[in-house]
C-alpha positions in Angstrom: 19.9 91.7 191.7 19.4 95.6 191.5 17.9 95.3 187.8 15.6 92.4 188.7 14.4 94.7 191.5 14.2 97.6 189.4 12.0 95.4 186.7 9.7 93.6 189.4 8.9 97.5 190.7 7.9 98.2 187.2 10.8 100.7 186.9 12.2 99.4 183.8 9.6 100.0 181.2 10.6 99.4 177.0 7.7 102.6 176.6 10.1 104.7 178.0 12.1 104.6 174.7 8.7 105.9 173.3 10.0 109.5 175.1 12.5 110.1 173.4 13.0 113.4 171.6 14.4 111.4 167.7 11.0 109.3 168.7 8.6 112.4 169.0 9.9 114.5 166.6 8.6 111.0 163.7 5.4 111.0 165.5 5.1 114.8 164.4 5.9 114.4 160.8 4.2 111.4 160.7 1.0 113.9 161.7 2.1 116.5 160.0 2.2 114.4 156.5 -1.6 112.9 157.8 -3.0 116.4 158.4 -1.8 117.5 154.4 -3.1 114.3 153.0 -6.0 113.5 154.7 -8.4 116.5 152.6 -7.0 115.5 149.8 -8.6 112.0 149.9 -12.4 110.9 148.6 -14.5 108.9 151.1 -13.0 105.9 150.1 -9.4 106.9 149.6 -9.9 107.6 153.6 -11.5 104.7 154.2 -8.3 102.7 152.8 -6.2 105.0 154.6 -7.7 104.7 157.8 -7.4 100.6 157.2 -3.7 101.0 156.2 -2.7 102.7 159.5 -4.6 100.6 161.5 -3.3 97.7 160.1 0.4 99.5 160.3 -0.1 99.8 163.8 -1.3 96.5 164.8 1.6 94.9 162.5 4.1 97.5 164.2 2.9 96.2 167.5 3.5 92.5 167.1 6.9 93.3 165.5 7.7 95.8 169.0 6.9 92.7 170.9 8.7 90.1 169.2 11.9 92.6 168.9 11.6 93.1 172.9 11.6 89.3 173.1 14.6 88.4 171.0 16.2 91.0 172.7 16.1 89.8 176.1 16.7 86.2 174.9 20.1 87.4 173.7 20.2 89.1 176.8 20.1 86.3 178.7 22.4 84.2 176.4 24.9 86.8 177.0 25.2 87.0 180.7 24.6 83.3 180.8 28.0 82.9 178.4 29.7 85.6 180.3 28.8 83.8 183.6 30.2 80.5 182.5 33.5 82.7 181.3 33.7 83.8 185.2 33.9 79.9 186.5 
């Protein structure tokens, strides 16, 4: 029961993948490559940009959540089929 424990406590957290140094060093370029573009855009080039990574974000969101989901699911169907192996 020590990783039910360990999730109930909050101490098992999918943001901690967020940490990591493969997952910082994207963020960077990703700002990087927004700091060179961004003056080289009209009003309304920025405008669509802006929209464009706000709707990448929310998309990117609902696709993190959904991906977390499956994942435990075949989580569970895994120790469940491993459990039934042991009887």
């Amino acid at each position: 029961m020590k990783m039910l424990d360990e999730l109930f406590y909050g101490n098992i957290s999918a943001a901690d993948m967020k940490k990591s140094k493969k997952y910082k060093k994207a963020c960077e370029k990703e700002l990087e490559i927004y700091h060179k573009l961004k003056p080289m855009l009209n009003k309304e080039q920025d405008k669509l940009l802006e929209e464009l990574l706000e709707a990448n974000s929310i998309s990117g969101g609902i696709c993190e959540k959904e991906m977390f989901i499956y994942a435990f699911k075949v989580g569970l169907r895994i120790g469940i089929e491993s459990n039934k192996l042991n009887n």
